[in-house]
C-alpha positions as CSV (number, residue, x, y, z in Angstrom):
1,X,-37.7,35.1,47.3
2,X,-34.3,33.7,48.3
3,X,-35.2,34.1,52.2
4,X,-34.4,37.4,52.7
5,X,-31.1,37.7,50.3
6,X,-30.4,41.5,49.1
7,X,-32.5,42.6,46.2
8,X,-30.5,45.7,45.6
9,X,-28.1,48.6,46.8
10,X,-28.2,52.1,46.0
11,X,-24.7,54.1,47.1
12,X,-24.4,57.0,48.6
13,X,-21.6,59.8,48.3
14,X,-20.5,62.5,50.2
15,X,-19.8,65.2,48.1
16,X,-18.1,68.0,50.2
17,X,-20.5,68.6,53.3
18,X,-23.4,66.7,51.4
19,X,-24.7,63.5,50.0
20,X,-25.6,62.1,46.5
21,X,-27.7,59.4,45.7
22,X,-26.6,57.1,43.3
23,X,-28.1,54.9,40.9
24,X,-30.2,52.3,42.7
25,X,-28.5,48.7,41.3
26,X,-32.0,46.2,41.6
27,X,-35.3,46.3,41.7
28,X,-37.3,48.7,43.3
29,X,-39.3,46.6,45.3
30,X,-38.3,45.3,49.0
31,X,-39.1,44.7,52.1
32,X,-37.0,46.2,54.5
33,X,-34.7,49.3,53.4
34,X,-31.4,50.1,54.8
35,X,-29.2,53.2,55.2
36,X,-26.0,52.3,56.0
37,X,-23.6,55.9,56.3
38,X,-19.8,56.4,57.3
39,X,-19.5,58.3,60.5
40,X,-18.0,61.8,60.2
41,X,-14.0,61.4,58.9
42,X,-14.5,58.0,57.8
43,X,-14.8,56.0,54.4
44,X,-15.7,53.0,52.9
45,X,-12.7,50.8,53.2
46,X,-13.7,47.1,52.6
47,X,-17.0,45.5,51.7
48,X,-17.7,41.7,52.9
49,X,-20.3,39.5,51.3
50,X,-21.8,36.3,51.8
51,X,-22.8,34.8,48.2
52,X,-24.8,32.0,47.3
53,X,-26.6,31.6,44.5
54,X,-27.3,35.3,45.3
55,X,-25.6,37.9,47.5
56,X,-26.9,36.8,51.2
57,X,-25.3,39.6,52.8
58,X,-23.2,42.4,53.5
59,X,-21.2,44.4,56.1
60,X,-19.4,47.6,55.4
61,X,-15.9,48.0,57.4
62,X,-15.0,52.0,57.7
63,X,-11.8,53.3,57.9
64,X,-10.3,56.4,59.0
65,X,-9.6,59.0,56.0
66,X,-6.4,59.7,56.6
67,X,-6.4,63.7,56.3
68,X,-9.6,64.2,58.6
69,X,-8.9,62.1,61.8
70,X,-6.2,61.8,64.7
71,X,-3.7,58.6,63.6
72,X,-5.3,56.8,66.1
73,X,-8.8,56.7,64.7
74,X,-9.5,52.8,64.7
75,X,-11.8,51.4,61.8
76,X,-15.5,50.0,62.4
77,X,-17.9,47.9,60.9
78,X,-21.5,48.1,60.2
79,X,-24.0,44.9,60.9
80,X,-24.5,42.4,58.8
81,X,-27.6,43.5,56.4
82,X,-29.6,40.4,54.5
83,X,-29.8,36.9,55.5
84,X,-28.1,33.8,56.6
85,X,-26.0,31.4,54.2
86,X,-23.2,31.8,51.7
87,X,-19.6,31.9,51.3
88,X,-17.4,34.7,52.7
89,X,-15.9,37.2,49.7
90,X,-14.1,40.4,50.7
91,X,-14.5,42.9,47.4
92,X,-11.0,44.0,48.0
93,X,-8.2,42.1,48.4
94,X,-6.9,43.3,52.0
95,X,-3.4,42.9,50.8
96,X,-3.8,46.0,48.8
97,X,-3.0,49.5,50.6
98,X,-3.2,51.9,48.0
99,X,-6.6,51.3,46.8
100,X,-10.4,52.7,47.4
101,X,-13.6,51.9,47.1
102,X,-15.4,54.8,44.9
103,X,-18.5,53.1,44.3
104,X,-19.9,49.5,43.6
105,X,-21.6,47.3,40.3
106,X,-24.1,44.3,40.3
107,X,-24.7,41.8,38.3
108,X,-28.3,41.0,38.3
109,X,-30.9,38.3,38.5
110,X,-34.1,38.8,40.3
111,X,-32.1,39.4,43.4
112,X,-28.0,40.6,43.3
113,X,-26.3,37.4,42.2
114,X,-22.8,39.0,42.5
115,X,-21.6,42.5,43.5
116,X,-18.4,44.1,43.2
117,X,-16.1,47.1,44.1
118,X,-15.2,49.8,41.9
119,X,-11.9,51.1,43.3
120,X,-9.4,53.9,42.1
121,X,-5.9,55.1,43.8
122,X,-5.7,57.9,45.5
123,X,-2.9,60.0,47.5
124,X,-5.7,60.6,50.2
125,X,-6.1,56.5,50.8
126,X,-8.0,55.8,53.8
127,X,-5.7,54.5,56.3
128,X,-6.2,50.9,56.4
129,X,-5.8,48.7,59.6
């Protein structure tokens, strides 16, 4: 409907050597689907967006957690999943070091018109660039 904009996200956690879905955030109905997972030793550590009038687009940017890797593990980013157009947003302002991304929230339309991060501090903060 908006030329291939993001109709919803559904997170996934690792919980110890496992994942849990979460609740899907959209509608149900799509056309391509995506899985998007951290390597081994790695969390989310920023999400970018492009916005419009709906949420173009995404990339996820992992960072090394800082009790599983060596202290020269560099951080990675995923491709760009959705479509063309919009402004740049990061969902967490990089200036921040002692916060992470536990999850995400939408706010909906008939696509995602605007998603944010849920973040909390933690003594095991990823180990941002």
């Amino acid at each position: 409907e908006w030329g291939g904009a993001l109709r919803s996200v559904q997170p996934i956690y690792q919980v110890g050597s496992g994942y849990v879905l979460g609740g899907l955030l959209g509608p149900t109905e799509g056309i391509d689907q995506i899985q998007c997972l951290a390597k081994p030793g790695y969390v989310v550590g920023q999400i970018r967006a492009q916005v419009g009038l709906a949420l173009n687009a995404i990339q996820v940017e992992f960072y090394p957690a800082s009790d599983s890797l060596p202290a020269n593990a560099t951080p990675y980013s995923s491709p760009w999943f959705g479509s063309v157009g919009g402004s740049p947003y990061e969902l967490v302002d990089p200036q921040l070091t002692d916060v992470r991304i536990v999850g995400v929230d939408v706010v909906l339309g008939s696509e995602i018109m605007s998603i944010q991060a849920v973040t909390g501090s933690n003594a095991s903060t990823p180990q941002k660039p």
